[in-house]
Steps between C-alpha positions, in 0.01 A plus 500: 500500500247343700500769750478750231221287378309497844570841571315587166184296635524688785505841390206434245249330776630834725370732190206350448368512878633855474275547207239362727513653787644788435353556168841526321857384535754715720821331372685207551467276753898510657434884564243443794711277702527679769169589541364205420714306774397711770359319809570133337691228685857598524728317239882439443750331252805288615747332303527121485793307724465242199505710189524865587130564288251756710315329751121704574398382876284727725672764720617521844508149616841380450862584620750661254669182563245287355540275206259492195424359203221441233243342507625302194818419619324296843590132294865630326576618939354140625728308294789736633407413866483127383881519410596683799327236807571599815736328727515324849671804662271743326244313710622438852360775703198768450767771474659332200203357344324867500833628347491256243102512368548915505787463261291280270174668512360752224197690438301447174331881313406521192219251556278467220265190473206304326419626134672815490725745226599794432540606864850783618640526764184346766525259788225257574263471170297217434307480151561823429547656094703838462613652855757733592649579856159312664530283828258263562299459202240215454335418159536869328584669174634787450608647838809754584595628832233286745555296764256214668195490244291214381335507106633837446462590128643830345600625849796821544575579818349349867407211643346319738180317349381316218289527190605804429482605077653807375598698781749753625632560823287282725524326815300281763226456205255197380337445177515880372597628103572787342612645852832780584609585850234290711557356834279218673272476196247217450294385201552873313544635159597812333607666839780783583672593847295345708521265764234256721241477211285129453287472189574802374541630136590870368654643795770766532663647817217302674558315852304270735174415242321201426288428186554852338534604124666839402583680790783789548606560767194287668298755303246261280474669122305485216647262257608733248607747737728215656650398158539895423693530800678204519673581115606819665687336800683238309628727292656687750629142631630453156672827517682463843566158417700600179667769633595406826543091476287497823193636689411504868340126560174442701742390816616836548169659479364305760818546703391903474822530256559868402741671246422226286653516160296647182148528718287692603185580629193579221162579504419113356736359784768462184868506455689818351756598344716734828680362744311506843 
């Protein structure tokens, strides 16, 4: 029930930064998993040696032979240590005593600390409300699918930062809003697939500016052009999004990605409706 609970939270805070960013919702938030894990910290669930329960830790670091348990079972496994002291000849040479400590030892995942609910399935939170599959999460609300962010509020997708409100699919950025597919963004608002902007606001498909308002393409617009535009190219987001639970992500453009999925080319440097 509570997870049911949380996971309601969670999919309501996801519409409404769709609403905002996008313009409208797309769906719910459990259908853009995939995409919106892409290029976070790698993850993976365990099961307790004390009670069985899953056991979220980060990925990669530990043998298959490893022992685990939660985070809220550290004082239950202390007390079972107490009982079981070692002995002199578990003590009497390094080869013994080595043999003895590894056969004791566990590793503690689902770490969540400070004042904190409603957080699935995340390792390492600290004063965080309403997360979901995040690692590394300090003082935020509303987060799903992020890994090492400070203050992140209404954040889907990325990581990397801090004071970050209502964004999607974002990494290495600092105090930005309202932002989808950025990379190494600071102090920015309102700005699409774009990456190495500072004090920037209004800025789609845009890369390597400082101090610049409504820009395509690093092509500066009249206002209402820019807004007539923009509407156009989120819709087409909007479209992709729906239809094909993912889009090509800023990383891939800069990485000269081609055959990406539902894009294309246009005249306004938007995203179509082929396959490329």
């Amino acid at each position: 029930m509570a997870e049911d609970m949380a996971l309601t939270h969670l999919d309501r805070a996801w519409k409404s930064t769709c609403k905002i960013v996008l313009g409208d919702e797309i769906g719910d938030l459990l259908e853009y998993r995939d995409y919106l894990k892409r290029y976070t910290d790698p993850m993976e669930v365990r099961k307790s040696s004390l009670s069985g329960v899953d056991v979220t830790i980060s990925s990669g670091r530990f043998s298959e032979d490893a022992r685990f348990l939660s985070n809220s079972e550290a004082a239950e496994y202390d007390r079972k240590l107490a009982a079981m002291p070692l002995d002199i000849n578990s003590i009497k040479d390094l080869d013994s005593l080595v043999e003895a400590v590894s056969e004791r030892v566990a590793y503690a995942g689902n770490i969540v600390l400070g004042n904190s609910s409603g957080v699935l399935r995340s390792h390492r939170v600290v004063n965080t409300h309403y997360a979901l599959e995040c690692q590394d999460i300090y003082d935020g609300k509303y987060v799903a699918y992020a890994s090492s962010m400070r203050c992140p509020e209404y954040f889907f997708g990325g990581g990397l930062g801090g004071n970050a409100q209502f964004c999607i699919k974002s990494q290495e950025n600092y105090k930005m809003v309202r932002c989808m597919e950025t990379m190494h963004i600071n102090v920015a608002s309102d700005c699409y697939y774009s990456t190495s902007l500072e004090n920037c606001s209004d800025c789609i498909f845009s890369f390597n500016q400082r101090s610049k308002h409504f820009l395509i393409g690093n092509l500066p617009l009249p206002k209402d052009k820019y807004l007539g535009l923009k509407g156009k190219l989120l819709a087409e987001i909007r479209d992709t999004l729906e239809r094909d639970k993912s889009l090509v992500s800023i990383a891939e453009i800069v990485a000269g990605a081609s055959g990406v999925v539902g894009a294309r080319r246009t005249s306004a440097g938007g995203v179509g409706d082929s396959h490329g």
